[in-house]
N, C-alpha and C positions, 0 to 999 in steps of 0.2 A: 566433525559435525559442521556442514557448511548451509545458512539460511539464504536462498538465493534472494529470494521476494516473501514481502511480511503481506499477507493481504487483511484486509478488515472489513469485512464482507458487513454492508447493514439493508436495514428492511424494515421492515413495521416490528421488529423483535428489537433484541437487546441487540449493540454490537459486541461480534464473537471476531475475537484474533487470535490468526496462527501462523507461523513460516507456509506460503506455499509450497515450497519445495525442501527439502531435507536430503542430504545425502550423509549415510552411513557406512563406516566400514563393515564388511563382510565378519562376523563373530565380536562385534563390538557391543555396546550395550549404548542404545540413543534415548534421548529424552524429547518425545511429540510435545510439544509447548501448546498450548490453546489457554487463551484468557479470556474474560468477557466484562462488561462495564455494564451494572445495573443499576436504577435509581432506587431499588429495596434491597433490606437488608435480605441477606441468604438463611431459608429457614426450613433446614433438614426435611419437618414435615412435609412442605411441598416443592420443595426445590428437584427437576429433576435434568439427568444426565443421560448419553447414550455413546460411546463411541461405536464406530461400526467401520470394518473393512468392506473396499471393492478391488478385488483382484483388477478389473477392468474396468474401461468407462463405462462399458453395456451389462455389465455383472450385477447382480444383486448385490445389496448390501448385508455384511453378516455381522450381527452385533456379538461383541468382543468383552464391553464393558458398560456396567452400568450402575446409576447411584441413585437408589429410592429408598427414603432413610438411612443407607448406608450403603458403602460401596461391593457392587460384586460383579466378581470376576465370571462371565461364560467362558468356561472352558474347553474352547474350539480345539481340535485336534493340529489344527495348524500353528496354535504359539502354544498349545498345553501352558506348563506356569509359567510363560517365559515374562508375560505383563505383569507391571507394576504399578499402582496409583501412586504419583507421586505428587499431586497436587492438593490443594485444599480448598473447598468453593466457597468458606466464609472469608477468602483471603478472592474469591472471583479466580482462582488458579485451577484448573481442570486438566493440569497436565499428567499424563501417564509417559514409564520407561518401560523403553522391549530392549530385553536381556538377549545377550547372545544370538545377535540378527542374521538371517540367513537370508541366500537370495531370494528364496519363495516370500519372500517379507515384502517385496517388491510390491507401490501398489496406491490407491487412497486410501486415506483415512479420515472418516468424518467426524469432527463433534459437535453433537447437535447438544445447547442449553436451554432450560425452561426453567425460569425466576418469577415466579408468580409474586404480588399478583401480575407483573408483565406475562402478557395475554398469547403473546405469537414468539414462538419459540426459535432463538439464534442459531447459527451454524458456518463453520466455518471449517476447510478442508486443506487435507498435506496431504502432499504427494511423497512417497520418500523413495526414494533412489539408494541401492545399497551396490557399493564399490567392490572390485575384490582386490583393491592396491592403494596406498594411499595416495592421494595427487599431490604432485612437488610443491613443497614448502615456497611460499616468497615471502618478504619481506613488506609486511602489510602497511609498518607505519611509516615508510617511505614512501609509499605511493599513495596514501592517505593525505600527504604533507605533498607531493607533487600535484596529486589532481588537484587541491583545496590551492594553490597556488596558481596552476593553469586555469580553473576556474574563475576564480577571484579577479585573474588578469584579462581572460575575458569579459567580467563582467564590467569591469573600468574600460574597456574599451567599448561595449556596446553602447556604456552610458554615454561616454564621451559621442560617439559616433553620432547618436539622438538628438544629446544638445545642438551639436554642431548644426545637424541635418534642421531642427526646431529653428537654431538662430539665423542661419541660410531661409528656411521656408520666411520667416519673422520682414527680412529685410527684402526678400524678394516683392511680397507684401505690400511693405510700405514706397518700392519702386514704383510698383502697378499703380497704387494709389495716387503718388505723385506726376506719373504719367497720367493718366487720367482727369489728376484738375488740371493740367497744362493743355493738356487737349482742349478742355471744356472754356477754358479759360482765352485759349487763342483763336476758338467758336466765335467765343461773347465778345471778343475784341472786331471780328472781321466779320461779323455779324448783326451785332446789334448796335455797335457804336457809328452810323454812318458815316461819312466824308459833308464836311462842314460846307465845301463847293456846289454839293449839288440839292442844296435845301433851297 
C-alpha cells in the first residue's frame, strides 16, 4: 500500500482527507483512509455518509456505501461483499477495506461527509491504482536521513547565500550614500563658497 499525495480538499464544508492516490496489489486487501475535521460532535441521527465509485473521469458515480443511522452496504455486483467499513465517524474516521482487489477495481473513489449542523457537505477523492507485481523494496530510512540532510544543507546554504547577498546589498548602500554627500559636498565647496579675490 503506497500514499503518493495526501490531499485535503476544503470549501465552505468541513475539511475531508484522503491519499490521493493508493496503489494496491492485485488480490490484496487495501484500506481507503478518508478522515474529516468538524467543529460538532458526530450524531448518528443526522450525520451523513456516501461513498461512491467512477470507473472513469466522465463515468457516473455508483454509490457503494452508505451511513444513515447506520452503516450499509449497496451491493454492486462489481465488489458484491468484498467491502468492509472499517472506520468510525464518532472517531471523524470514515475509512472502508476492499478485500481481495482485482484489476476492474481500478478507478475513483469519492467520500462525500455531511456533519450537521455544518450546512455544506465535505468531499474528498482516491484514485487507486492496482499493481499485478510488487514494486522493488528500497531502503526508506536511508533515504529519508539522505534527503533530510541534502535538504537541511541546502537550506544553510541558501540562508547563508541571503545574508551575504543582504550585507553586500547593505554596504553597497551606504557606498551610494557616501558618494553622494561627497558629491554634494564638493558642489557646495566650488560652488557656494566663492574665491575671497574676487569680492
Amino acid at each position: 500500500l503506497l500514499s503518493v499525495l495526501v490531499a485535503a480538499p476544503t470549501g465552505l464544508g468541513m475539511e475531508v482527507m484522503a491519499p490521493a492516490t493508493i496503489n494496491a496489489l492485485n488480490g490484496s486487501s487495501v484500506k481507503l483512509s478518508c478522515t474529516f475535521n468538524s467543529c460538532y460532535k458526530v450524531e448518528n441521527k443526522q450525520f451523513s455518509l456516501n461513498w461512491t465509485y467512477q470507473e472513469c473521469r466522465n463515468c457516473s458515480e455508483e454509490l457503494f456505501l452508505q451511513f444513515r443511522m447506520k452503516i450499509m452496504n449497496k451491493q454492486l455486483d462489481r465488489f458484491g461483499n468484498r467491502v468492509e467499513f472499517t472506520g468510525n465517524p464518532t472517531k471523524y474516521d470514515v475509512s472502508f477495506t476492499l478485500k481481495n482487489v482485482q484489476l476492474e477495481d481500478e478507478g475513483t473513489y469519492n467520500c462525500y461527509v455531511l456533519n450537521p449542523p455544518d450546512r455544506h457537505r465535505g468531499h474528498a477523492s482516491i484514485s487507486l491504482k492496482v499493481l499485478t507485481k510488487e514494486p522493488p523494496k528500497h531502503d526508506s530510512t536511508v533515504a529519508v536521513i539522505v534527503g533530510a540532510s541534502v535538504g537541511g544543507f541546502l537550506a544553510v546554504v541558501i540562508l547563508v547565500l541571503m545574508v551575504v547577498k543582504c550585507v553586500r546589498r547593505k554596504k553597497q548602500q551606504r557606498l551610494n550614500t557616501d558618494d553622494q554627500k561627497t558629491e554634494e559636498e564638493g558642489k557646495t565647496d566650488g560652488e557656494g563658497n566663492p574665491d575671497e579675490g574676487t569680492k
